[in-house]
N, C-alpha and C positions, 0 to 999 in steps of 0.2 A: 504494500500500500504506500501512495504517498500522499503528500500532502502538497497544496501547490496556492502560495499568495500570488496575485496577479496585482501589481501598484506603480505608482510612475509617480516619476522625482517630485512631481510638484504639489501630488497627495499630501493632504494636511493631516486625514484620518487614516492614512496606510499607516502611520507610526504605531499608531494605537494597538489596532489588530498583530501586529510583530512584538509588541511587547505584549501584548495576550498571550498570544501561543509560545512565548518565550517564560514567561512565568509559571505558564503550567506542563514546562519542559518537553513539549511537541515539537520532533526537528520539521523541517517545513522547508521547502525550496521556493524565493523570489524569483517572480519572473517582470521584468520589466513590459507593462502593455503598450509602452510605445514602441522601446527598443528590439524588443521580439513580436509583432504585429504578427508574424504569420501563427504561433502560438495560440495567441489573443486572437484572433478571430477562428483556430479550429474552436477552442472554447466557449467563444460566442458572447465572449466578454465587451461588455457594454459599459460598465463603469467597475470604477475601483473603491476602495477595495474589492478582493470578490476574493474568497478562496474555496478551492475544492479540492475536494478527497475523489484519489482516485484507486482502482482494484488495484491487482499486479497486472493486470491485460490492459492498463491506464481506460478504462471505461470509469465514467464521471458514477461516484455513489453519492454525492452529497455536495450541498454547494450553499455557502452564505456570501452574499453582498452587504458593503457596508461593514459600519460598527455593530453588530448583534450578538452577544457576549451569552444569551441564552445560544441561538443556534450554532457558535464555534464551540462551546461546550459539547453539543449534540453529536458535534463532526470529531470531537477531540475522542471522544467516548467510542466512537466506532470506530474511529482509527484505533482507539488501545485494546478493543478489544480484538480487531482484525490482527495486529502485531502480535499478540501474546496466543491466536493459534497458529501462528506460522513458527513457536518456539518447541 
């Protein structure tokens, strides 16, 4: 499973969300949606933040936009529990 922030340099609220999932110890990979465009539009990303959780076959399971501190929790929980049967 990964986890994937999609945010661009000039996001006020991408901070936010990256010190989220960094508190609650979720590794996570930035993707720039300007700098990586072809990325950002397989995903269909329309604004930032956005982050999604993807399988290991990267098919999207779960997706928050925005600051949503309930639904990163949601995605954070299914990622730990996808990781811990891959052990």
């Amino acid at each position: 499973m990964r986890l994937l922030k999609f945010e661009t340099a000039t996001c006020p609220k991408c901070p936010v969300v990256s010190n989220f999932l960094m508190q609650q110890d979720v590794p996570f990979e930035t993707v720039d949606a300007k700098e990586d465009s072809k990325t950002a539009q397989s995903f269909q990303i329309m604004s930032v933040p956005t982050t999604i959780l993807l399988d290991d076959e990267n098919k999207e399971i779960a997706r928050s936009t925005g600051v949503n501190p309930k639904e990163l929790m949601q995605i954070i929980h299914t990622y730990q529990k996808g990781e811990s049967s891959h052990v």
